[in-house]
C-alpha positions in Angstrom: 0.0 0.0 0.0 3.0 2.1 0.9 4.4 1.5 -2.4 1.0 2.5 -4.3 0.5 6.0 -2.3 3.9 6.7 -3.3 3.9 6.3 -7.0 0.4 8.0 -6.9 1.9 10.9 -5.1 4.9 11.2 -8.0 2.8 10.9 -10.9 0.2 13.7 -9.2 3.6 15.7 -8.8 4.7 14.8 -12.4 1.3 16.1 -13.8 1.0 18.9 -11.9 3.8 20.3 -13.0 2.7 19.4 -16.8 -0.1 21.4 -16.2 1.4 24.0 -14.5 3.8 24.5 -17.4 1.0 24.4 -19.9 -1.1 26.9 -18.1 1.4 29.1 -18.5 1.2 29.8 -21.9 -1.4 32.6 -23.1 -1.6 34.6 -26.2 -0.1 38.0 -24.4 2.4 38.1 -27.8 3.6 40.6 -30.2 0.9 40.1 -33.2 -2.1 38.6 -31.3 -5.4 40.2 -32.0 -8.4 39.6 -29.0 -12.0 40.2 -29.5 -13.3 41.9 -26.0 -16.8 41.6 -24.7 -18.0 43.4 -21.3 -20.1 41.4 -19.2 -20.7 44.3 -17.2 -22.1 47.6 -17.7 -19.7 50.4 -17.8 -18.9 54.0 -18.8 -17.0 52.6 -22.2 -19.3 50.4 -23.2 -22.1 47.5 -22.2 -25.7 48.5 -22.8 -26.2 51.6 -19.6 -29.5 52.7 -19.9 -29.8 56.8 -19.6 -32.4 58.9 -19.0 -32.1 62.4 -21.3 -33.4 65.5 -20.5 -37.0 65.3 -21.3 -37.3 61.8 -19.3 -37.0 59.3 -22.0 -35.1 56.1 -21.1 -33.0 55.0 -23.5 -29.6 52.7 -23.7 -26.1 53.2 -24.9 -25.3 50.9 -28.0 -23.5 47.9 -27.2 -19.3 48.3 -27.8 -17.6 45.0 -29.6 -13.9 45.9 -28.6 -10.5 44.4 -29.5 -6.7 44.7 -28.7 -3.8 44.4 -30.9 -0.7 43.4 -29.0 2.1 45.7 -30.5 4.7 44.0 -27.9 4.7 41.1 -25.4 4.0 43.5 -22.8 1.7 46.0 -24.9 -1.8 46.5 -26.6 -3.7 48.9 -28.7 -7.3 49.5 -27.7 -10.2 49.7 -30.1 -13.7 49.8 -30.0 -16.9 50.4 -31.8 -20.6 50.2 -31.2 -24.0 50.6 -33.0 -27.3 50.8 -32.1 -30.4 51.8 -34.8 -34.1 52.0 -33.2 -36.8 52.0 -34.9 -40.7 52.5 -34.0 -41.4 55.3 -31.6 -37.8 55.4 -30.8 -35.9 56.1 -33.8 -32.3 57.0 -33.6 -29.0 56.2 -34.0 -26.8 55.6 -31.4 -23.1 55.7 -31.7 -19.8 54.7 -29.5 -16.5 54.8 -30.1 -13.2 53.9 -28.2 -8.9 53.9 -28.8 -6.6 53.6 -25.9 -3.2 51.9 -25.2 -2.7 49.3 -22.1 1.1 48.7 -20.5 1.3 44.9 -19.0 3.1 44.7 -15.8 3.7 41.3 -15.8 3.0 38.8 -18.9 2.6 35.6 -16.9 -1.1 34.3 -17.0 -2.2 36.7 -14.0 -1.6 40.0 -15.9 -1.6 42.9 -14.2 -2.1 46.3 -16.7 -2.2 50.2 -16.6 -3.4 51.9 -19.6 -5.3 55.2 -20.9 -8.5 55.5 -23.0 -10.6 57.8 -25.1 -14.0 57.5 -25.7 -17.2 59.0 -27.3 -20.8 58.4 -27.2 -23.3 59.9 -29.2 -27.0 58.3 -28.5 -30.7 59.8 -27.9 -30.4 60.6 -31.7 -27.5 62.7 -31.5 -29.0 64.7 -29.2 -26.6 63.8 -26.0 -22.9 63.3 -26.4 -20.2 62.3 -23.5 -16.5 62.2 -24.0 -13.7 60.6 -21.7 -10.3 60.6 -21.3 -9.4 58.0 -18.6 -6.7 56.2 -17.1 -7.4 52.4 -16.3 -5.7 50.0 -14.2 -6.8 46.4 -13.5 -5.8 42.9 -14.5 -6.3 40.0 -17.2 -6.1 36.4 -16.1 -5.9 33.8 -18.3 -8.2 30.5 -18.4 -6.3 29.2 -21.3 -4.4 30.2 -24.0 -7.1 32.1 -25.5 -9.6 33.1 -22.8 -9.1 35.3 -20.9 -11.2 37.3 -18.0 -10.6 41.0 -17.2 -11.7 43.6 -14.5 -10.4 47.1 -15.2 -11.6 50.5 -13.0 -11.4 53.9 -14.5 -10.7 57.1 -13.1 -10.2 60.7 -15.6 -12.2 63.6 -17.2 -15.7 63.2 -18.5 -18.1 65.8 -20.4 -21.7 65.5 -21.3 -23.3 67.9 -24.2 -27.3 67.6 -24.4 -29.4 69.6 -26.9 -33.1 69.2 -25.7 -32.3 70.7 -23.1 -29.1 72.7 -24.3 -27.2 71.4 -21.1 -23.3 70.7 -20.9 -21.4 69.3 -17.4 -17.9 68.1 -16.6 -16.5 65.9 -14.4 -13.1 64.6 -12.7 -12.8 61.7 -10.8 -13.3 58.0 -10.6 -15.8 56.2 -13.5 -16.8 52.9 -12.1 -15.0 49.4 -13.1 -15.9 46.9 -15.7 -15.7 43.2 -15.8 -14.7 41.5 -19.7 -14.1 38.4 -21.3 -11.7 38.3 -24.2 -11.1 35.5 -27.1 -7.4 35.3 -28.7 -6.8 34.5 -32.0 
């Protein structure tokens, strides 16, 4: 029995270092391109419903983003969103998003600072909101090409709305956002 427990306990060892070894790999490499999808609402995308001026409830089109990875250690932000209503809500809705993210680490729990632009133009055209934010947060990879993300967000944000002719500014902190991404 002695015997048994003891080649049972090598070969776990053996294999957990296999698997170790493979988990290590993820697709944080100069070239790779990821697809992004929030899976929480956020100020740069997910569906956030708003309420403009005259009470109306509408949402924020939904943002498909991607990375380009210009290093190991280094990605290019970009996103784009589109949303068309029709009925008694008709409108176009319009987001847009570029940024840059700095890896701290490339291992498969990757730590990241980064900065972000962003515009949304919804209820028509009628309302618009920029921001320039800074983002910090990290990526952890479930294999080599999945990955999950939480980032938070803290900058400058404006909001311009016609009906009625309003405009505010802000400075601070801008919420956090959870995201899967695919590698390809």
């Amino acid at each position: 029995m002695k015997k048994f427990v003891k080649v049972a306990s090598a070969v776990s060892i053996v294999l957990g270092m296999g698997m170790g070894t493979a988990q290590a790999e993820n697709s944080l490499q100069n070239g790779s391109f990821a697809l992004n999808m929030q899976i929480s609402d956020s100020i740069l995308g997910g569906n956030v419903a708003v309420t403009d001026g005259l009470g109306n409830q509408t949402e924020t089109p939904l943002m498909v983003a991607g990375k380009f990875m210009i290093a190991k250690d280094a990605a290019v932000l970009l996103g784009f969103g589109l949303g068309i209503h029709g009925g008694d809500s008709e409108g176009t809705d319009l987001a847009i998003k570029g940024g840059y993210r700095s890896y701290m680490s490339t291992a498969d729990f990757a730590p990241f600072v980064g900065a972000s632009f962003a515009m949304k133009s919804y209820n028509d055209g009628d309302t618009t909101e920029t921001f320039v934010l800074g983002e910090f947060g990290a990526e952890y990879f479930l294999s080599r090409q999945f990955s999950v993300e939480g980032s938070a967000y803290a900058g400058y944000g404006a909001i311009s709305q016609d009906i009625p002719d309003t405009t505010a500014s802000r400075i601070g902190t801008y919420g956090s956002s959870v995201s899967v991404n695919y590698y390809f």
